[in-house]
C-alpha positions as a LaTeX table, in Angstrom:
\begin{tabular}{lrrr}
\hline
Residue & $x$ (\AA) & $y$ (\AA) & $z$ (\AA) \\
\hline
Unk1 & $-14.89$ & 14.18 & 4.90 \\
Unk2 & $-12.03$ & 13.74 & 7.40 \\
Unk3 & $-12.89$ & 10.71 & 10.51 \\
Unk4 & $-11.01$ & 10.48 & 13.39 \\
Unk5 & $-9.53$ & 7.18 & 13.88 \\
Unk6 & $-7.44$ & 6.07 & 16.94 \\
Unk7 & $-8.31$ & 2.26 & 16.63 \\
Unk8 & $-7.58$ & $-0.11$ & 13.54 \\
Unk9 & $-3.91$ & 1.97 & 13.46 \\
Unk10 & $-0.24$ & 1.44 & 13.78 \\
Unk11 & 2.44 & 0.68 & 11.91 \\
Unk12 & 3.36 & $-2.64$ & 13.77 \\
Unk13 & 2.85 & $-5.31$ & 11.25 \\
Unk14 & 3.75 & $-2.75$ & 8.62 \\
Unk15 & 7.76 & $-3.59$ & 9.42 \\
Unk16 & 7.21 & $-7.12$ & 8.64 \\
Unk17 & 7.26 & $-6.21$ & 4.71 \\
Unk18 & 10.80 & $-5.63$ & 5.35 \\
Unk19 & 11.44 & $-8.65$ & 6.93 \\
Unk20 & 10.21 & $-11.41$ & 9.25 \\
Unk21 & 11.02 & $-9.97$ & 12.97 \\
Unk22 & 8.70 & $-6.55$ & 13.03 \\
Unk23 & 10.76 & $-6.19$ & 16.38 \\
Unk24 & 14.28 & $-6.48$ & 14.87 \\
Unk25 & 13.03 & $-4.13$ & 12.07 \\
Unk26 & 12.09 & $-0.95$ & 14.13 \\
Unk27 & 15.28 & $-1.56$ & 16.46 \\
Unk28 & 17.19 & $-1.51$ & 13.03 \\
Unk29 & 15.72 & 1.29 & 11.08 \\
Unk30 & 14.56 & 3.85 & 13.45 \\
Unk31 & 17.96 & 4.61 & 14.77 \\
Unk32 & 19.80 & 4.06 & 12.15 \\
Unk33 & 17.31 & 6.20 & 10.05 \\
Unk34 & 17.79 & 9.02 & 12.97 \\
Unk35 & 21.56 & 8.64 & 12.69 \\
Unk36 & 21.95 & 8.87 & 9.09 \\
Unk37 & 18.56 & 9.58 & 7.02 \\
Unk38 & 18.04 & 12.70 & 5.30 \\
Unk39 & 15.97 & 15.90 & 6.54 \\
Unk40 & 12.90 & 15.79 & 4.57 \\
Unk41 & 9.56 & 18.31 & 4.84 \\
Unk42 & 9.11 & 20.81 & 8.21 \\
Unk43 & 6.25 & 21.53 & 9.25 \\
Unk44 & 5.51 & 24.35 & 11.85 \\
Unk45 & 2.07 & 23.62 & 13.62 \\
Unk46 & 0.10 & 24.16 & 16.84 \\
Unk47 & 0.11 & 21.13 & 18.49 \\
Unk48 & $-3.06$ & 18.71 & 18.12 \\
Unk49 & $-1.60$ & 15.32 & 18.73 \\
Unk50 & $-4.90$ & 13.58 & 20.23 \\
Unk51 & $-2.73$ & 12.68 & 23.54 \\
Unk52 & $-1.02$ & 15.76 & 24.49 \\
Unk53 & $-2.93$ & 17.40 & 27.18 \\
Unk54 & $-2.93$ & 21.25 & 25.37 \\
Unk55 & $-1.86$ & 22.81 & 22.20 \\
Unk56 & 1.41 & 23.76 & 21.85 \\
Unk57 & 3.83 & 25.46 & 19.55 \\
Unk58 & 5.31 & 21.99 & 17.67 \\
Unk59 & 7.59 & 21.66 & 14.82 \\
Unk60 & 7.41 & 18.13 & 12.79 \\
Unk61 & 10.34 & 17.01 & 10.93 \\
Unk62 & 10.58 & 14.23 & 8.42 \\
Unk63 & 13.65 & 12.35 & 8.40 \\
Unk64 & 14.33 & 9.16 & 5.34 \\
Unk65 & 16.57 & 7.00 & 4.91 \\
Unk66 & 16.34 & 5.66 & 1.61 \\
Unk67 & 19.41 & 4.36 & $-0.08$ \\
Unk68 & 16.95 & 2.47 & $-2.77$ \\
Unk69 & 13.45 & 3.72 & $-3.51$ \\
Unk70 & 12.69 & 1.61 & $-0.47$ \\
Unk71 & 14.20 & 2.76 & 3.41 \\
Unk72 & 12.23 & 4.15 & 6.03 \\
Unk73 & 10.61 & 7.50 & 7.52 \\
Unk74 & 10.65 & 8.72 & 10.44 \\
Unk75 & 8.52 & 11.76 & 12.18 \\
Unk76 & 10.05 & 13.59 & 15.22 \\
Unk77 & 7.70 & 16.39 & 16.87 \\
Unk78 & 9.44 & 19.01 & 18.72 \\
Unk79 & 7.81 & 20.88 & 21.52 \\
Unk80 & 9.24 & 24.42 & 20.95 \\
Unk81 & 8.50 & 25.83 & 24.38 \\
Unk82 & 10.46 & 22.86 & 26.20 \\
Unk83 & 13.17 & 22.16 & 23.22 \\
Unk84 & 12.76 & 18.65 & 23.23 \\
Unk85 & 11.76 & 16.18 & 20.47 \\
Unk86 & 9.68 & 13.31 & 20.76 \\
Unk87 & 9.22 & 10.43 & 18.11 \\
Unk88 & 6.13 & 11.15 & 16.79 \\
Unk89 & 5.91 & 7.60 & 14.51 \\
Unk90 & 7.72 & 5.96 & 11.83 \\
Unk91 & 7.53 & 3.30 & 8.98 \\
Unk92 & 8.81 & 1.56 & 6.07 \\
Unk93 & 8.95 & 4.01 & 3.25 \\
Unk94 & 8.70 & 3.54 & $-0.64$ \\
Unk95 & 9.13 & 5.90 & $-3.22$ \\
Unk96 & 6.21 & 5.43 & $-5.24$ \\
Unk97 & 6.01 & 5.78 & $-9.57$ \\
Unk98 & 2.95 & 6.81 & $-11.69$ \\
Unk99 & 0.41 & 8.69 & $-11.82$ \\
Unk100 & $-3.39$ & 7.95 & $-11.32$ \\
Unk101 & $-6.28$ & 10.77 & $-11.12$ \\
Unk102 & $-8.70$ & 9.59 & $-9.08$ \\
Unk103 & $-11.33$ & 11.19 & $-6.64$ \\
Unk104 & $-10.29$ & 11.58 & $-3.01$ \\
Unk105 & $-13.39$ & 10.13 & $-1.19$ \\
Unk106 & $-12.39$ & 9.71 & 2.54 \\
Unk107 & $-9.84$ & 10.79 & 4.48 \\
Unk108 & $-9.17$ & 8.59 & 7.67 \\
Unk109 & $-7.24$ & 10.67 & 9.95 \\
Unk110 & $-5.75$ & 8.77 & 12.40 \\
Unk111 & $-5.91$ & 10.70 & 15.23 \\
Unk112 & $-2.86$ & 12.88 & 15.08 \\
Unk113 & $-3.09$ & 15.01 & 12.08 \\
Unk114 & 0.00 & 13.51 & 10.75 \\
Unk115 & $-1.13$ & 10.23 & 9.30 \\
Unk116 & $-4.07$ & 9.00 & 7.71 \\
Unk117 & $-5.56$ & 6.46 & 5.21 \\
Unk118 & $-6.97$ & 7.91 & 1.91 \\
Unk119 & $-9.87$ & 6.33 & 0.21 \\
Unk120 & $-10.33$ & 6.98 & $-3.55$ \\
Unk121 & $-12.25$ & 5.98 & $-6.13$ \\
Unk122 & $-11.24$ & 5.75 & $-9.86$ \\
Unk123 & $-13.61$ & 5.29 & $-12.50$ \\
Unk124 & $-13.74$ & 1.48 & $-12.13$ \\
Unk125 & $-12.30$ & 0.59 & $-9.02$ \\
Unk126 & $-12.00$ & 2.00 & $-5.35$ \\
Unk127 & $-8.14$ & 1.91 & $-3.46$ \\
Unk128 & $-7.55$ & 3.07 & $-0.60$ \\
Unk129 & $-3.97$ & 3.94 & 0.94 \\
Unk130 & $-1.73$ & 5.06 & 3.52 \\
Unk131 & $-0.64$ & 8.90 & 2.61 \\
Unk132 & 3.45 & 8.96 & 3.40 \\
Unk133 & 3.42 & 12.73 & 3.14 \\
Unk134 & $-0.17$ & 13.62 & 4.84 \\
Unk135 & 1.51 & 15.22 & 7.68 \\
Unk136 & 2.52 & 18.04 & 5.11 \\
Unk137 & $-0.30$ & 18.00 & 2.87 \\
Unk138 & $-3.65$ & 17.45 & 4.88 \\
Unk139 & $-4.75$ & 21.22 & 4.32 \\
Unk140 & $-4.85$ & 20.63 & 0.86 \\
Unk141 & $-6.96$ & 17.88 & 0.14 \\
Unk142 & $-10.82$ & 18.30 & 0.08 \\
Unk143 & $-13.31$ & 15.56 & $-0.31$ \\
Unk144 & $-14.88$ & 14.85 & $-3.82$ \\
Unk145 & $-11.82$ & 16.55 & $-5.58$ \\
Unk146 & $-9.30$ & 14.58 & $-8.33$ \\
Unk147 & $-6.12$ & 14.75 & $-7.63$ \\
Unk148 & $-3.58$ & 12.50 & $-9.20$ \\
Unk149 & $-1.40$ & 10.29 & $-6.76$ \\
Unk150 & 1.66 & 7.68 & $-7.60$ \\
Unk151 & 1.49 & 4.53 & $-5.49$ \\
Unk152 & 3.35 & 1.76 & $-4.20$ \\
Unk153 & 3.08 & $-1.66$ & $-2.72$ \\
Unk154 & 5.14 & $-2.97$ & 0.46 \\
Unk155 & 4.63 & $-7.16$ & 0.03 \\
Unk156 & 3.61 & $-8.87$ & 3.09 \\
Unk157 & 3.39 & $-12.47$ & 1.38 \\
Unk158 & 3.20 & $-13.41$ & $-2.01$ \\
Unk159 & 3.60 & $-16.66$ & $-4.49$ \\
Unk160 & 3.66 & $-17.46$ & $-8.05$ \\
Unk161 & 0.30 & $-17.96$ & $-9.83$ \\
Unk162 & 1.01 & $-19.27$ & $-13.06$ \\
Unk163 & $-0.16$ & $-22.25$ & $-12.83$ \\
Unk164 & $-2.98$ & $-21.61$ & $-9.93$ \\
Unk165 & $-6.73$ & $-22.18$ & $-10.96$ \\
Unk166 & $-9.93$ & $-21.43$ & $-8.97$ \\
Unk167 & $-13.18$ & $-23.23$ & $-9.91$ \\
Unk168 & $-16.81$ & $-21.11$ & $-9.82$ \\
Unk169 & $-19.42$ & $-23.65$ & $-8.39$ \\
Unk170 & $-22.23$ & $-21.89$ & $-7.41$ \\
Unk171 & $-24.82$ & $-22.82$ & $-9.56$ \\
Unk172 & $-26.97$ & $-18.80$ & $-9.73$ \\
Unk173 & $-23.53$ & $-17.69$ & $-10.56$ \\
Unk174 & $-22.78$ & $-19.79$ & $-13.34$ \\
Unk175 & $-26.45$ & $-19.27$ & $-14.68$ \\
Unk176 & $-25.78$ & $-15.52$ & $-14.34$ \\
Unk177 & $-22.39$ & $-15.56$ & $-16.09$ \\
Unk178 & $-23.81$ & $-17.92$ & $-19.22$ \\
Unk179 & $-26.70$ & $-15.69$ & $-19.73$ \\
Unk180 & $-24.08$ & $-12.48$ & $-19.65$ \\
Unk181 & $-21.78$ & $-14.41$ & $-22.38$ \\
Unk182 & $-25.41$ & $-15.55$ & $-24.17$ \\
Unk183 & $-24.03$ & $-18.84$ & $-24.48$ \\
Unk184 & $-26.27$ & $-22.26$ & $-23.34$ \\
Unk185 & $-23.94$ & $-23.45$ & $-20.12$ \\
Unk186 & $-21.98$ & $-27.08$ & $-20.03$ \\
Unk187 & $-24.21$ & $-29.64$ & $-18.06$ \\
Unk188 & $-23.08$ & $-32.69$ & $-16.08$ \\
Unk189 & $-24.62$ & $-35.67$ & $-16.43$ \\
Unk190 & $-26.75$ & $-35.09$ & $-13.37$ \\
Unk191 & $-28.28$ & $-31.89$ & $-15.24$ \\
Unk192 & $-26.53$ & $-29.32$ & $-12.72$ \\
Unk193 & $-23.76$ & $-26.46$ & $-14.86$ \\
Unk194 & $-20.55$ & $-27.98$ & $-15.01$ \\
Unk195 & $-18.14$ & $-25.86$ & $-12.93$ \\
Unk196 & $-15.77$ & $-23.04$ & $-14.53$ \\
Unk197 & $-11.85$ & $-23.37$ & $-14.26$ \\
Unk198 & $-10.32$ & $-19.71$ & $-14.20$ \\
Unk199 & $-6.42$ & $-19.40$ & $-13.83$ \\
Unk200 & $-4.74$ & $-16.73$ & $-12.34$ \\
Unk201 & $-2.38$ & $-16.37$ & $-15.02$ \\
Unk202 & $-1.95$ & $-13.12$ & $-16.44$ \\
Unk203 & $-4.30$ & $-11.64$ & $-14.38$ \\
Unk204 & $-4.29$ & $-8.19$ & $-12.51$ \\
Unk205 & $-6.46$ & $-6.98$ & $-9.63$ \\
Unk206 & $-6.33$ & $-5.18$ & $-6.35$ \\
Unk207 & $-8.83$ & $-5.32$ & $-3.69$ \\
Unk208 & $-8.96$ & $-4.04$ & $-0.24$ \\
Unk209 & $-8.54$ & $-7.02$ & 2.25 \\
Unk210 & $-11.52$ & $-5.51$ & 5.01 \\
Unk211 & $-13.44$ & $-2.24$ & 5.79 \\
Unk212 & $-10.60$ & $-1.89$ & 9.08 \\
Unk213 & $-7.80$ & $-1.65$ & 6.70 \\
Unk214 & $-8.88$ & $-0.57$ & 3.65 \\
Unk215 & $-4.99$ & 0.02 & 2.79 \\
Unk216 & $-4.10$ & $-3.76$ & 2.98 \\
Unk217 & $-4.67$ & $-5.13$ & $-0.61$ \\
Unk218 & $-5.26$ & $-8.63$ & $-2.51$ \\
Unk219 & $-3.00$ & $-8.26$ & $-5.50$ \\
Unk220 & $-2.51$ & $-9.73$ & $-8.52$ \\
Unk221 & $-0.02$ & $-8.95$ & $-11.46$ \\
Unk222 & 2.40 & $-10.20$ & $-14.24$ \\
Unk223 & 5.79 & $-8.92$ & $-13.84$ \\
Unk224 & 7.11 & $-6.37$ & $-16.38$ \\
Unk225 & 10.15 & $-5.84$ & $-15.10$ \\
Unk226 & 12.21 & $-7.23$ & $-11.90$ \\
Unk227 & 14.96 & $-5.44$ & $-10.30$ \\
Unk228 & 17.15 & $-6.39$ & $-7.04$ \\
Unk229 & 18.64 & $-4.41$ & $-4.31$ \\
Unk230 & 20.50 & $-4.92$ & $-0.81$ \\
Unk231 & 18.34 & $-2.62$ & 1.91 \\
Unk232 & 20.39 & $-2.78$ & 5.41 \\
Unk233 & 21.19 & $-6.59$ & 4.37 \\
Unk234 & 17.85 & $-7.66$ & 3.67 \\
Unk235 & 17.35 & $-8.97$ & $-0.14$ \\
Unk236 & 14.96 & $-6.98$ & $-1.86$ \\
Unk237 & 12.74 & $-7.18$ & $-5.11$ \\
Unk238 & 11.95 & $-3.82$ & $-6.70$ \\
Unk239 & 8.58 & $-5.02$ & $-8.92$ \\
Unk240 & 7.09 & $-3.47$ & $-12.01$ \\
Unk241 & 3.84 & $-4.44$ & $-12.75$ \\
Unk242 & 2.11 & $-4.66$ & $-16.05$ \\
Unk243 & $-0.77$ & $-2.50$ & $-16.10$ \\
Unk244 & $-3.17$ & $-4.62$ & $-17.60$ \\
Unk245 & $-5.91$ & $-4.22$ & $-19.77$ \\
Unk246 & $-7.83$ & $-1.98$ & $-17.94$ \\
Unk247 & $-5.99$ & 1.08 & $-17.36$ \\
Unk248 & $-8.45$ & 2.49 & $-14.73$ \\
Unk249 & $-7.97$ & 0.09 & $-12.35$ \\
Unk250 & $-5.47$ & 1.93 & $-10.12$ \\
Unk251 & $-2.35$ & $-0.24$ & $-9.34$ \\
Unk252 & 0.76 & 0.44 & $-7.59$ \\
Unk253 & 3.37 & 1.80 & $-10.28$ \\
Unk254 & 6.26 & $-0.42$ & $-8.16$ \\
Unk255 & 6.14 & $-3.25$ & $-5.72$ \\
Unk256 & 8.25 & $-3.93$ & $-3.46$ \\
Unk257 & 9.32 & $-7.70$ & $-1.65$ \\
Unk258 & 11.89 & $-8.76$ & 0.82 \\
Unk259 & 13.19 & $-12.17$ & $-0.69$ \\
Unk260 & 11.91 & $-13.69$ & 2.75 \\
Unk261 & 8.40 & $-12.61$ & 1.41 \\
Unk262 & 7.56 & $-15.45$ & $-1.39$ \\
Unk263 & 6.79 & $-18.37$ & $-0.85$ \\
Unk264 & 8.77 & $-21.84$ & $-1.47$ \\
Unk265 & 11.74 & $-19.24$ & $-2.01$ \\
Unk266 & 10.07 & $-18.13$ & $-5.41$ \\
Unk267 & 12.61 & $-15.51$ & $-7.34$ \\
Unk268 & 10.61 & $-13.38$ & $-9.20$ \\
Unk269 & 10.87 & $-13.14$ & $-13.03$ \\
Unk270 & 9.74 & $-11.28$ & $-15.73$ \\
Unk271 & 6.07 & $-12.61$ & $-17.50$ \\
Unk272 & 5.37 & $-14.49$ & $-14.37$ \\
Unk273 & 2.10 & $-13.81$ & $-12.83$ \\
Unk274 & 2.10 & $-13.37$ & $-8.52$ \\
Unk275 & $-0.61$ & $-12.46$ & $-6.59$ \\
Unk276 & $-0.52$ & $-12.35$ & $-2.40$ \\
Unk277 & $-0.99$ & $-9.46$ & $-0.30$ \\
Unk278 & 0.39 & $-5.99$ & 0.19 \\
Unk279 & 0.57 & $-2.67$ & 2.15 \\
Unk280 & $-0.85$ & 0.42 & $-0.21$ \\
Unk281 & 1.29 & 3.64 & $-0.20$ \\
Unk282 & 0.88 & 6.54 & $-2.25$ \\
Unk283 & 1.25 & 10.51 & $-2.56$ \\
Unk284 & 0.37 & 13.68 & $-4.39$ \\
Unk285 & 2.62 & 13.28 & $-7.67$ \\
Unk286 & 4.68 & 16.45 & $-6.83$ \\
Unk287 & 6.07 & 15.04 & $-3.37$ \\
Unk288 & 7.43 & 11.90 & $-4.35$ \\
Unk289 & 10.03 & 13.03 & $-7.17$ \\
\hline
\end{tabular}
């Protein structure tokens, strides 16, 4: 099922994972991506941008600037009758690793046929995320199919978790969680369940932050491997996360953090656990190699 979606869009707070002034980050990277990026995918199309006012013969190009796995795209559309290009959109780009197959359950479209949000479901866990390459590969996705997709995560904030703890209090809960263990619960002195400590350490997760932006994810991971890069002067952390114990929970193969992203200037290091929030990317295996 593809839905239209013109609200709930944009790429502005997107360009603060690269750094804290989303204003100084598009005057930075959109020309200098223009001046010096790459020519990626072409895509000859009549022209269904939601605000032009009739079709038109329209050629996309893809243009990225990556000099790490981490730069930026952008999207010019050209109108071929008048021979003059247009920016179409652009936005932080990461080349994603990995490979999940999981089942393509929504496609949210967002307006111009050129980017959307996909929402998938693997056999444990739904994620949903922004497609870097939809404009090129719309016609071949159908709802309900597999299709196996390499991800990434763009950091908007994150902190060190290894020694956070979170306490479960609700008393149904913790009668529903002894009863699953089939063990008699800890009582305080008043009769009530004592309360459950859980640490964050070592623990992996990803959740979608709301129904608007299913692509903006609560994280959780323990470092496997940490890597550092300059990107246009900004300080970046190139992430590997362990996979964790459950293997069909489908996280990002490689995260990425401008410095300015942790908190309390963190550095990030191998067997420490973060957890914060992050922009989902991801593609169709084949187009991000």
């Amino acid at each position: 099922m593809k839905t239209k979606f013109k609200k709930a869009t944009g790429h502005g707070n997107h360009w603060g994972c690269l750094g804290e002034s989303t204003e100084e980050m598009i005057k930075k990277f959109i020309p200098l991506t223009i001046a010096h990026g790459k020519l990626g995918a072409q895509v000859q199309r009549v022209g269904r941008w939601f605000d032009m006012p009739k079709p038109a013969e329209e050629r996309l190009a893809a243009i990225i600037h990556t000099p790490e796995r981490l730069g930026c795209m952008v999207i010019l559309v050209s109108d071929q009758r008048t021979k003059r290009n247009s920016l179409l959109t652009a936005y932080p780009y990461a080349k994603p690793v990995g490979k999940h197959s999981i089942k393509l359950d929504e496609i949210r479209d967002w307006g111009n046929e050129t980017e959307a949000v996909l929402v998938c479901n693997g056999d444990k866990a739904q994620v949903a995320f922004f497609d870097t390459h939809y404009y090129e590969n719309q016609d071949r996705y159908t709802t309900g199919e597999t299709y196996d997709f390499a991800l990434a995560g763009l950091i908007y904030m994150a902190r060190c978790t290894n020694d956070e703890t979170f306490q479960t209090t609700d008393q149904e809960v913790l009668k529903k969680t002894y009863a699953a263990w089939g063990e008699e619960p800890k009582r305080l002195a008043d009769g009530s369940i004592a309360p459950i400590t859980h640490t964050l350490a070592g623990c992996t997760g990803l959740a979608g932050r709301s129904e608007d932006y299913p692509e903006d994810a609560e994280f959780y991971c323990i470092i496997k491997a940490v890597a550092e890069f300059d990107l246009e002067g900004i300080h970046i952390y190139q992430i590997t996360p362990e996979p964790g114990e459950d293997a069909d929970v489908p996280m990002p193969g490689v995260i990425f953090g401008a410095a300015s992203a942790f908190e309390n200037g963190y550095i990030p290091k191998v067997g420490d656990s973060i957890g914060g929030g992050l922009w989902m990317q991801g593609c169709l295996v084949p187009d991000h190699e």
